[in-house]
Each structure stands twice: as structure tokens, then as C-alpha cells.
N, C-alpha and C positions, 0 to 999 in steps of 0.2 A: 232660429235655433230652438226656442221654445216648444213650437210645433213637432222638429225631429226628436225631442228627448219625450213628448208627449207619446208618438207613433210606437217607443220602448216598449217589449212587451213585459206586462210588471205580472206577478204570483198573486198582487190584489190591488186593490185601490187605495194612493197616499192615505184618504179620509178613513180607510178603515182598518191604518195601523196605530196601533199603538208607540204615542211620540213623545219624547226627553226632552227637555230644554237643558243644557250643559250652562251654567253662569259661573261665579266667581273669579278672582284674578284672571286681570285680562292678560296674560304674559304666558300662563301656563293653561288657559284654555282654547287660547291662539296656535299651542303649538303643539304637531300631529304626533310625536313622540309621548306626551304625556298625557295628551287622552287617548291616545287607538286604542288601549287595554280593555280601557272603559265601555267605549266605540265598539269594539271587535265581542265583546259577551252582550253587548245590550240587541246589538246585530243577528248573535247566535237565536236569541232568544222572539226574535223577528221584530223588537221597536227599535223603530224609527228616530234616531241620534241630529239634534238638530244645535249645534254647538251659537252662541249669543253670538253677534262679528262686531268687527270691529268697526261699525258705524255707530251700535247702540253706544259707542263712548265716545263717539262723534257729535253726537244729539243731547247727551249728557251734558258734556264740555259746553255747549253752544245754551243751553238750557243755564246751565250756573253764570255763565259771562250775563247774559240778558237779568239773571238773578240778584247778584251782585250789584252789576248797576242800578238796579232799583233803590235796593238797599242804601248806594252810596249816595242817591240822592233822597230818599228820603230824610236824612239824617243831616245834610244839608238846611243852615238857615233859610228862611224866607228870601231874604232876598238874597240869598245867593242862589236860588234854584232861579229867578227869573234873570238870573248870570249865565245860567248854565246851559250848554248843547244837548239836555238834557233830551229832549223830542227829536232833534238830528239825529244823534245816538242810535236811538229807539228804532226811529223807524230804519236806518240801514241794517242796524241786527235783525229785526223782523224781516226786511227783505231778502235777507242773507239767508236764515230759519227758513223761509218758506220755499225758496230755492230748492237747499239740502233735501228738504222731505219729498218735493215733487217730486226730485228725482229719485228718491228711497225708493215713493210709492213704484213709479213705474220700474224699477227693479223689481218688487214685490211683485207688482202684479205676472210680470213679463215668468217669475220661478211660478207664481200658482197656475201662469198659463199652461206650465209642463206637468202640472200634478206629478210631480216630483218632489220638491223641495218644500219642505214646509214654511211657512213663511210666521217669522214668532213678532212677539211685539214689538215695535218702532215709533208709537206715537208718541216722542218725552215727556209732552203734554201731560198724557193720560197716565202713564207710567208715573211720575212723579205728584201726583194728587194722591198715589197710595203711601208715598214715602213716610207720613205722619204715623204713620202704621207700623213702622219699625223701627226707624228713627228722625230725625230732622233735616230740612234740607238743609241748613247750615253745614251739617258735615258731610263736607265733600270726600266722600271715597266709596269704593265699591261696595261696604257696608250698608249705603242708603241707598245704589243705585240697584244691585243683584238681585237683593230682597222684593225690591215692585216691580221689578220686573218677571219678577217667579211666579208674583201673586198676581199677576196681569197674563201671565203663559195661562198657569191654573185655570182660569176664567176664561178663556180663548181655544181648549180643544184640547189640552196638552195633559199628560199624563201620570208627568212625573218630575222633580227635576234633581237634578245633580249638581251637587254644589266642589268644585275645585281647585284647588290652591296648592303653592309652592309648602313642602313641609317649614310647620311652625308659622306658618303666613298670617300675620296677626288680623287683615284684613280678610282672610278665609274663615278664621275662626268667629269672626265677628258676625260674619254673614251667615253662618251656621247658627250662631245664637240666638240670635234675633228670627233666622229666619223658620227654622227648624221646629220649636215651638208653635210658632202660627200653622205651619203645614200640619203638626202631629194632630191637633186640636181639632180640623178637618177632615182625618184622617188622608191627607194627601200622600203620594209615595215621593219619598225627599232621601236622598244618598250623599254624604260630605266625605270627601277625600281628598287628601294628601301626595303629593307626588313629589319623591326625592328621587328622584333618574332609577332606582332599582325596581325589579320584577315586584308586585305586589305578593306579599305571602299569603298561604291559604285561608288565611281568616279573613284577608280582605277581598280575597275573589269568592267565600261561602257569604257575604256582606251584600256586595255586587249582588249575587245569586237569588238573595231575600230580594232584594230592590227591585230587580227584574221580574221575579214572581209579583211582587204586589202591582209593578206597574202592570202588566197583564192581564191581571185581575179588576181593575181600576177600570170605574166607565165614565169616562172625560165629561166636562161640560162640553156643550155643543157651543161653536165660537158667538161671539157678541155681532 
């Protein structure tokens, strides 16, 4: 399959378009209603729409459970760790992790086989080493997870990103806070929106507009 979407004849090469990473809430960037808008002018303007999926909060999840349990034992008396399944644990969630990713990987590879698909960060490992950076791992929500992974996109090829959420989504807002800053400071191209089921008015498709112009203008890192 990878091979016939390769054979496609493309206007240019994946590597020499300019690409968005879409993050924030997983609910409303999961669903094709409330980003096409977004999708649909970032398209016009010829970049490359690469929305998070929903493994990256599959890696997450599996990343905090391994997390927690550390935590829970260290905290744990002395002798009650040499009570504890503390190493059984351990090592079946690592076997469990290293599974998930193998298989991530050869997904990944199998979309870059087609130079097609862009393929965004998925290491949780690595992703989550930046989390200090914005906020804590202790807090678990898309506030710690969006934010490193944007700044992991950033560092890996990417252009721009888009930050998305249900209107008033306090976890949207958060991720814009924290995250938004650190981009300006770089001058990275960074876009937060809002999506309550209605047409976007015109200030926020001349918004869009600005965002697509800087992502254009913008010349990526070249990936790690």
C-alpha cells in the first residue's frame, strides 16, 4: 500500500512542504468537523495539515501509569518495598511500552515509506523530558502533554503549530499559555483556536491568514 500512495503523482515533494502539527484537546482535534476549516485554508495556502492521533495519548497514558508507579513505591517504607511486586510490575509495563512503540515505529515508517504522510513526534520518552519546560509531569492533562510535544514537532522539521480546543476549554487555554510564549520567544508560527460548532468570523479566518503567511515564510529545522 505504501508503495501505490508513493507511485501518486504529488505538485512537490512531502520534505519540501511546508507542515502544521494540530495539538490541543483530544476530542475536538480528533474530529473532522472542527478542524476542516482550519485544514481546508492551511491546504489553500499549500502546508501540509498533520493533526496529533490518538496514540500520542496512548503513550502518554502508558508513560504516567509506569510514572505513578514509581512514585507509589518510592514513597513506600523500606521494608515494605522488599514486600512489594514492585520489579514484576515494572518489567510487564516495559514489556507492554516496548510492544506499543514497535508497533508505532513500523506504522511510521510504513506513512514515511509513502512520502505522503508526515510522520510527527511519538517517542513519550523524549517528548516528556521537555515537559519541565512548561509544566510538571505531575499534572496529568493535555496542558503538560501538547506543549512537548509542539516543542518536539518544532525541533523535528515542522513549521508551525496549531493549538485547538472546545470554546472556553480551560485545558486549551492552558496549553496556549504556557505554550504560546515559549513559541513567540523563538519566533515560531503558533495559532490558538476555539471551536464552538459555528462558521468562524472574519477576524478569525484574517488570524488563520496571518498564521499561514508566517508558516510559509518560516524555514524549519531540519529533523533530529
Amino acid at each position: 500500500m505504501a508503495l501505490k500512495l508513493k507511485a501518486l503523482p504529488k505538485q512537490r515533494p512531502v520534505k519540501d512542504i511546508r507542515k502544521v502539527l494540530v495539538v490541543g484537546e483530544i476530542f475536538v482535534r480528533r474530529d473532522e468537523y472542527s478542524v476542516s476549516t482550519l485544514v481546508d485554508h492551511l491546504t489553500e495556502w499549500g502546508i501540509l495539515v498533520k493533526i496529533s492521533g490518538l496514540s500520542e495519548w496512548i503513550h502518554y497514558l502508558d508513560y504516567m501509569r509506569k510514572f505513578n508507579l514509581k512514585n507509589e513505591f518510592a514513597k513506600k517504607p523500606l521494608w515494605r518495598r522488599t514486600l512489594s511486586n514492585y520489579g514484576l510490575k515494572l518489567g510487564l509495563l516495559n514489556a507492554e511500552f516496548a510492544w506499543k512503540h514497535r508497533v508505532q515505529h513500523r506504522i511510521d515508517d510504513m506513512f514515511a515509506l509513502s512520502e505522503i504522510f508526515p510522520v510527527g513526534p511519538s517517542d513519550m520518552r523524549s517528548i516528556m523530558r521537555r515537559a519541565h519546560e512548561f509544566a510538571s509531569e505531575h499534572f496529568e492533562t493535555e496542558a503538560t502533554l501538547s506543549p512537548a510535544v509542539a516543542a518536539e514537532a518544532m525541533e523535528s522539521g515542522f513549521s508551525g503549530i496549531a493549538i485547538i480546543s472546545p470554546f472556553a476549554c480551560l485545558p486549551g487555554r492552558l496549553i496556549e499559555a504556557v505554550y504560546k510564549p515559549w513559541a513567540m520567544a523563538r519566533n515560531f508560527p503558533v495559532i490558538a483556536l476555539e471551536n464552538d460548532g459555528n462558521v468562524y468570523p472574519p477576524n478569525i479566518i484574517s488570524k488563520i491568514n496571518i498564521f499561514s503567511l508566517n508558516v510559509s515564510s518560516f524555514t524549519p529545522k531540519t529533523g533530529k
